[in-house]
C-alpha distance (Angstrom), angle and dihedral (degrees) to the residues before:
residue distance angle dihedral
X1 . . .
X2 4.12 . .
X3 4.15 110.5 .
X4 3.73 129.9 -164.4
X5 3.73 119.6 -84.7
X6 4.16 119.2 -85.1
X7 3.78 108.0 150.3
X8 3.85 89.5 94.0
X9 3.91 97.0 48.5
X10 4.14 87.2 36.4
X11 3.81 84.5 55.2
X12 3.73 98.3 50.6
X13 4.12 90.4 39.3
X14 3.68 81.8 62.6
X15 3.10 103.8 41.5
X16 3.61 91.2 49.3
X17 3.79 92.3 47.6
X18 3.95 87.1 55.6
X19 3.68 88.1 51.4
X20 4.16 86.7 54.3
X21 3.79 99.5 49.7
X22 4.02 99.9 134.5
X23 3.88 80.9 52.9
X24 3.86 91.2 52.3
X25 3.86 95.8 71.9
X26 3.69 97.4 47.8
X27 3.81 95.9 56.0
X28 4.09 88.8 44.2
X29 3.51 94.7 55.7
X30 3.41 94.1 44.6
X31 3.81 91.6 53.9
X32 4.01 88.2 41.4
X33 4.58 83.4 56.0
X34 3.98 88.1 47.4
X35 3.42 97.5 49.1
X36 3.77 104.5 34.6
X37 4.31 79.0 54.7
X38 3.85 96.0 49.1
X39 4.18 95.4 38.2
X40 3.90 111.6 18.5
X41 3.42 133.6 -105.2
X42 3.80 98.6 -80.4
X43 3.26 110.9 102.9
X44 3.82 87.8 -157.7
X45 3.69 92.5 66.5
X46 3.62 105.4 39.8
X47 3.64 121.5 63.8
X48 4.11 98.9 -164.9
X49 3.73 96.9 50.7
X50 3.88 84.6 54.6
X51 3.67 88.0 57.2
X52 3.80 90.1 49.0
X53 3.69 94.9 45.0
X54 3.89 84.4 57.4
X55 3.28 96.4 47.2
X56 3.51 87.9 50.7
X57 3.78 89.1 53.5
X58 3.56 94.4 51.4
X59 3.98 94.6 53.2
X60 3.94 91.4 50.7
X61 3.72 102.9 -112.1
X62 3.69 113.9 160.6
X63 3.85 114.9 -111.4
X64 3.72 91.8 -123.1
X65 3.99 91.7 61.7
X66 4.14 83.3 43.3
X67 4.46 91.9 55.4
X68 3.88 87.9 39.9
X69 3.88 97.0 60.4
X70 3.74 87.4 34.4
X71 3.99 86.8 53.6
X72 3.70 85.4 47.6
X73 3.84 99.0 52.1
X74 3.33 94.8 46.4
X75 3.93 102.1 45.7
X76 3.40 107.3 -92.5
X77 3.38 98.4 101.2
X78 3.94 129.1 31.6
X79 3.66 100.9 -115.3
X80 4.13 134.6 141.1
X81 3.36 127.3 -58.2
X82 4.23 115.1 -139.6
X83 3.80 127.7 -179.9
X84 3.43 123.8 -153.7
X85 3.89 125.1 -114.8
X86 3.64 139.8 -179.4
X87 3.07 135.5 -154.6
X88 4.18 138.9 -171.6
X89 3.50 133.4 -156.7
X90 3.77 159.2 145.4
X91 3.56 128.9 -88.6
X92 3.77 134.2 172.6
X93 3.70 123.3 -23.6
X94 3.61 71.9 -2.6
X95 3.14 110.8 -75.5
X96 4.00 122.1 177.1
X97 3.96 110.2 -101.4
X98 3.93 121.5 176.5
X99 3.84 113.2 -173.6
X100 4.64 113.6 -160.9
X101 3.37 105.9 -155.5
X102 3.78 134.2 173.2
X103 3.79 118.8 -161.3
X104 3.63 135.2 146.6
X105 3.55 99.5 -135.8
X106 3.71 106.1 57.0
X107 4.13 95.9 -173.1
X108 3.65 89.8 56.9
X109 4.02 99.2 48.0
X110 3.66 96.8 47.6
X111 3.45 97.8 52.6
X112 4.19 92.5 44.7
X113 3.99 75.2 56.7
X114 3.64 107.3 48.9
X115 3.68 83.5 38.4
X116 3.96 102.3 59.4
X117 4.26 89.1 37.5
X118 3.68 85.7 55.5
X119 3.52 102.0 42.0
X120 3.60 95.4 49.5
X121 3.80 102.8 45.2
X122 3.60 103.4 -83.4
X123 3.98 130.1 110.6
X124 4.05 121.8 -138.0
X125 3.55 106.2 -130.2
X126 4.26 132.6 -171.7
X127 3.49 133.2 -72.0
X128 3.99 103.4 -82.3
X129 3.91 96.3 23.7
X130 3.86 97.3 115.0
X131 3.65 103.0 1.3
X132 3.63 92.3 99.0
X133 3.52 95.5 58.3
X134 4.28 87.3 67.1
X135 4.07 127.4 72.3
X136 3.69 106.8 -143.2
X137 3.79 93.0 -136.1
X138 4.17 146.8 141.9
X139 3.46 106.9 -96.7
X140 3.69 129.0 -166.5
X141 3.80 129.6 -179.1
X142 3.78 128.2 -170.2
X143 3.88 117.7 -174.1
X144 4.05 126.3 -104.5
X145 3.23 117.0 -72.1
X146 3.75 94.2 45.2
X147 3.99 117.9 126.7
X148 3.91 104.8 -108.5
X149 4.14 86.0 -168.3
X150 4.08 89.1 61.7
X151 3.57 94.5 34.1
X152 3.98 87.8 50.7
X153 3.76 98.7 43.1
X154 4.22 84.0 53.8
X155 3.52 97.6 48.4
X156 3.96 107.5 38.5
X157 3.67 81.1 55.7
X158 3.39 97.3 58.2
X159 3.61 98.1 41.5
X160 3.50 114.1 -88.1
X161 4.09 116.3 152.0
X162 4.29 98.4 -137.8
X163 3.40 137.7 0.3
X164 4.31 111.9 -149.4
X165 3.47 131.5 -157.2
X166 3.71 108.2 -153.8
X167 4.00 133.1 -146.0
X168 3.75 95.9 -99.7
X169 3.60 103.3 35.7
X170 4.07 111.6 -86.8
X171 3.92 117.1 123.7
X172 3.48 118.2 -133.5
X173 3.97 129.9 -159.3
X174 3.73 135.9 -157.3
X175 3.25 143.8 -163.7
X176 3.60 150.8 139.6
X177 3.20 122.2 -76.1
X178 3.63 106.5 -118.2
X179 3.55 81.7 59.3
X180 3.57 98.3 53.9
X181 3.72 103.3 101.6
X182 4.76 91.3 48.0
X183 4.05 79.9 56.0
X184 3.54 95.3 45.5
X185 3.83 98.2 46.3
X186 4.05 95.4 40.6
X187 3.89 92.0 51.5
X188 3.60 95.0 45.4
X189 4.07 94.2 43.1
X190 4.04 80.6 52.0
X191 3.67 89.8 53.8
X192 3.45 103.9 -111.9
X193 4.06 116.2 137.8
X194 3.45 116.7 -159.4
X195 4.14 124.1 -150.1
X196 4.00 83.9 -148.1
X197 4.08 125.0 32.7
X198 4.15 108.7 170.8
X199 3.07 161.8 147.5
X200 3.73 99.6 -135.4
X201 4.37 144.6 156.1
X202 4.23 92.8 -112.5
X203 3.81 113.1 -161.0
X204 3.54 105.2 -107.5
X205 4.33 79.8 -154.7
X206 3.87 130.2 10.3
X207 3.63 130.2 -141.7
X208 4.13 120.9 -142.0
X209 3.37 124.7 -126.3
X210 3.40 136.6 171.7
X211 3.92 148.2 158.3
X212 3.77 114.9 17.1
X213 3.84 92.7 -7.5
X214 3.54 91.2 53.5
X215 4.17 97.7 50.2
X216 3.96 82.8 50.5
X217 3.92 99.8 59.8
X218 3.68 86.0 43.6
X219 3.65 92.9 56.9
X220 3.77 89.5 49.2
X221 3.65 98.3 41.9
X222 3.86 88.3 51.7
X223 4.00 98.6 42.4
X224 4.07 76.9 52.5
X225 3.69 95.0 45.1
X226 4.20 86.5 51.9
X227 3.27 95.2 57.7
X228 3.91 121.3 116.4
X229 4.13 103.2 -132.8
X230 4.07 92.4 36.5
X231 3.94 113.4 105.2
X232 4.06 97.8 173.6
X233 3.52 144.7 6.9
X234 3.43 116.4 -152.8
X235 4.13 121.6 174.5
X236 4.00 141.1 139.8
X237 3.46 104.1 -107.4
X238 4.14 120.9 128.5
X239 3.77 93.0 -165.8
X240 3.74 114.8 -165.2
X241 3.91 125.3 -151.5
């Protein structure tokens, strides 16, 4: 089944990520505190503080810093307490744009939101106004070249929902997210590394821009993206360079 094209956006994501790496740590450990609050602290027994841990892993942070805010989430230590919020909205040509944030002072955080959507061309909209247009899903994304036939034999067998082909040549697999962790560990005991292993909102259907409209919603989507209290951005846009 042929998908839309993402390698170029997944490349700049990345790229802008790596630009953002003292940012990195902050949002982990506050998605290490949520999830050690919601689940426990053993890792054993709660699936999304695993995910954290790795990410945690993958950015470099020290395992002492990783127990501490554990500790803290789950009593042990007197620490913050964040809530998560969501929040959907419009972007250019308007495109669908939902923005995860965790804060601890809801007041401030939605009106740093409202304030960067309206001052760079976009409109805040209601709880439910884009959400629909997004498939919470596992998503997994292995590079061009890769063999989709290998990739799908691996991950249909461990339970993933669809395996994509898209237009310039990556390979793409869902699944739901209980099921995120089987996928993960099958693919990767197969051998296959993917550039993107999450548990994401997908755009069920993208909009194109390009040109002036296209440097716009990347100015808002990164003036969104800097802001203290947001974790992800999610939105529909294919933006061309």
């Amino acid at each position: 089944m042929a998908g839309h094209s993402k390698w170029a956006n997944i490349q700049h994501r990345k790229g802008r990520q790596d630009e953002k790496r003292g940012k990195v740590w902050t949002r982990v450990i506050r998605e290490i505190t949520v999830a050690a609050r919601q689940g426990g602290g053993d890792l054993g027994m709660n699936p999304r503080l695993r995910l954290a841990v790795e990410k945690a892993k993958a950015a470099n942070m020290p395992a002492d810093t990783v127990k501490k805010n554990i500790d803290k989430a789950t009593g042990n230590l007197e620490g913050v307490s964040y809530e998560e919020i969501r929040y959907e909205g419009y972007g250019i040509g308007g495109a669908a744009v939902i923005v995860d944030c965790m804060t601890d002072n809801r007041v401030r955080t939605v009106a740093e939101v409202r304030h960067a959507f309206s001052k760079y061309g976009g409109n805040l909209g209601t709880e439910g106004s884009v959400a629909f247009q997004f498939k919470h899903c596992g998503q997994f994304i292995f590079a061009p070249g890769t063999s989709e036939d290998k990739v799908m034999e691996v991950a249909l067998e461990a339970g993933a929902e669809d395996v994509l082909s898209d237009d310039d040549g990556a390979v793409e697999v869902l699944c739901a997210p209980p099921d995120f962790e089987a996928v993960k560990n099958a693919l990767e005991k197969a051998g296959f590394k993917p550039e993107v292993a999450e548990v994401t909102m997908r755009a069920e259907n993208s909009i194109e821009l390009a040109g002036e409209d296209a440097l716009r919603m990347q100015k808002l989507l990164d003036v969104i993206e800097d802001l203290d209290d947001v974790q992800d951005v999610f939105h529909n846009a294919q933006i061309s360079a």
